[in-house]
C-alpha positions as CSV (number, residue, x, y, z in Angstrom):
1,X,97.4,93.5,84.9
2,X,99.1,93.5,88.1
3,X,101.7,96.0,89.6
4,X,103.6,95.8,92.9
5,X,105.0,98.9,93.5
6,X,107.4,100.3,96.1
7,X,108.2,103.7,96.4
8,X,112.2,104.3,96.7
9,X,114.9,106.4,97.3
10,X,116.6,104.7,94.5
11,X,116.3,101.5,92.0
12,X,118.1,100.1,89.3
13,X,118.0,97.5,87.3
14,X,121.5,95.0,85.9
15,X,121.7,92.7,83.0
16,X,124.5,90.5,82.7
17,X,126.6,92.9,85.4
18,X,125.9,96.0,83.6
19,X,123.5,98.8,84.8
20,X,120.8,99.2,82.1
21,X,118.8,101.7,84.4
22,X,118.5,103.1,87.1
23,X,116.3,106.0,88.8
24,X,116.5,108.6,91.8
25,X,113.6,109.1,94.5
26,X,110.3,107.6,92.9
27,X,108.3,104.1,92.2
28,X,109.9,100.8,91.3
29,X,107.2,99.0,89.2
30,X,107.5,94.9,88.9
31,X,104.1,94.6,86.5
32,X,103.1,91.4,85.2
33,X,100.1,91.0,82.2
34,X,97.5,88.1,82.9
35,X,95.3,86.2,80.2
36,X,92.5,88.6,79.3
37,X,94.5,91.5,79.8
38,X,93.9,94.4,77.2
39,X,95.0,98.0,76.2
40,X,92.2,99.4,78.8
41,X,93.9,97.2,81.9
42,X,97.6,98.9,81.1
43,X,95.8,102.4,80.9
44,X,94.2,101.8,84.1
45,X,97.9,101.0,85.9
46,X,98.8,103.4,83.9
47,X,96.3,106.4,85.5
48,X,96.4,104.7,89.6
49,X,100.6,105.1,89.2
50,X,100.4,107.8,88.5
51,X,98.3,109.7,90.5
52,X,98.7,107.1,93.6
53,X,99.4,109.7,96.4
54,X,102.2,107.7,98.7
55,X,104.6,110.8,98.3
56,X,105.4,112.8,102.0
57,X,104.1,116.9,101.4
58,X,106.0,119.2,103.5
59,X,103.3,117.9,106.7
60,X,105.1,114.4,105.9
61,X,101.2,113.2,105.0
62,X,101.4,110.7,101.7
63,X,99.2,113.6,99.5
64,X,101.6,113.5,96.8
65,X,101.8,111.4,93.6
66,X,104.8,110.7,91.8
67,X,105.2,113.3,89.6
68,X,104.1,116.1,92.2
69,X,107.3,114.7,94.3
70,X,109.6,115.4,91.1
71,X,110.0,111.2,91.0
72,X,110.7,108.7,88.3
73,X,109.5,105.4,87.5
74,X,111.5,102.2,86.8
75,X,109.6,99.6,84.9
76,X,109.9,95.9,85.2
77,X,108.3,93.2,83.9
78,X,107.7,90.6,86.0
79,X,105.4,87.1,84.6
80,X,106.1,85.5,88.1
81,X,103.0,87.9,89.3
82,X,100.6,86.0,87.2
83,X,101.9,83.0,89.7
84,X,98.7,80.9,90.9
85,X,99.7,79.5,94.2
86,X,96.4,77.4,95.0
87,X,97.4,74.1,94.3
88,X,100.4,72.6,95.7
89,X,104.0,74.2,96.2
90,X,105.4,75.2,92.3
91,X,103.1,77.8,91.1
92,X,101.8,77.6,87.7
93,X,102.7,80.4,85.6
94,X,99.7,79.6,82.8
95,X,97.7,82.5,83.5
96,X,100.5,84.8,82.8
97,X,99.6,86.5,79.0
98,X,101.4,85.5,75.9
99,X,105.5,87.0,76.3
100,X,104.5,89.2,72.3
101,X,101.1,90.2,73.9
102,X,102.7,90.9,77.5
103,X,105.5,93.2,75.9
104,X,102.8,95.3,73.9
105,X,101.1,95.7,77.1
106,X,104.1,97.0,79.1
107,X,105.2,99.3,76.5
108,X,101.9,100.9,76.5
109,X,102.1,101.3,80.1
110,X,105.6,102.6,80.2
111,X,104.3,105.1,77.2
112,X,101.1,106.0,78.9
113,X,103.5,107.3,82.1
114,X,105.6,109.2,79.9
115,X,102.6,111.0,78.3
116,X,101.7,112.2,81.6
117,X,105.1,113.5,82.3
118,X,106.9,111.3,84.0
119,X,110.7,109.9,83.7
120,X,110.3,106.2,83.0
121,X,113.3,103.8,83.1
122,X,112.7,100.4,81.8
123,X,114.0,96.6,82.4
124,X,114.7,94.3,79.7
125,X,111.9,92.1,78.5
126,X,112.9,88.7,79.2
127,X,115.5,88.8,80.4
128,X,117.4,87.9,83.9
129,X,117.3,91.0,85.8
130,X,118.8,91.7,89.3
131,X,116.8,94.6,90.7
132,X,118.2,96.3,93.6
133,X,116.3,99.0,95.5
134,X,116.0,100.6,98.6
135,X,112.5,100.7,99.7
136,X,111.5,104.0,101.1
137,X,108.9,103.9,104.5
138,X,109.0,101.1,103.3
139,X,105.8,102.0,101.3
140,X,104.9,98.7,98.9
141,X,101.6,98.6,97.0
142,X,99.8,96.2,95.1
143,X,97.5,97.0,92.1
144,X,95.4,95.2,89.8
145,X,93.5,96.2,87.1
146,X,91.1,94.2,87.9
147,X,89.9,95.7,91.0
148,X,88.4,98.2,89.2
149,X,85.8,95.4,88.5
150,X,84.9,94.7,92.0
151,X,84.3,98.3,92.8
């Protein structure tokens, strides 16, 4: 599973001109589920959200995590992650985990946040979203569970 994530002083998320949500100060998530993705990849976004210290203390160091900076989360899906780029100029989408299997995935991770305390906004699955943010730092982050592989 892979996660871009931007911290912000606000995001929110429109379908078909209406607001659907929308959080304060916290992370905008766009996650995307690849083939071989499983239960243990969401759970490991899950735990580097959020304990991912990119939150100012009172030095203005990044040693908080989300929910130590009183943040939210707004959750996106987003398939075009799974884009493989390597041959040609249209990416190829074919590695991107089956839409039923891929909406499991991110409900687990939205439900794994929420566990842990934190305020979690959602998208719609599937459908055409305009996300608007504003990027604070900016501070933009990529994660993929399957880094924790390589390590």
């Amino acid at each position: 599973m892979r996660a871009v994530v931007q911290r912000v002083a606000w995001a929110r998320v429109t379908v078909e001109a209406a607001v659907i949500s929308e959080i304060g100060p916290g992370l905008c998530v766009l996650a995307g589920a690849m083939q071989g993705d499983s239960p243990p990849d969401a759970s490991f976004i899950a735990h580097k959200l959020a304990t991912l210290r990119i939150f100012p203390d009172a030095a203005g160091k990044m040693n908080l995590n989300v929910l130590d900076s009183g943040g939210g989360v707004l959750l996106i899906s987003q398939f075009t992650l799974a884009a493989d780029t390597t041959s040609g100029t249209r990416p190829s989408f074919s590695s991107a985990l089956d839409p039923r299997e891929a909406e499991l995935l991110l409900n687990q991770l939205a439900g794994e946040l929420r566990a842990q305390g934190l305020t979690v906004a959602t998208g719609s699955f599937g459908a055409k979203m305009e996300v608007e943010l504003l990027n604070d730092g900016p501070v933009t982050i990529y994660v993929d569970s399957r880094d924790k592989q390589r390590k």
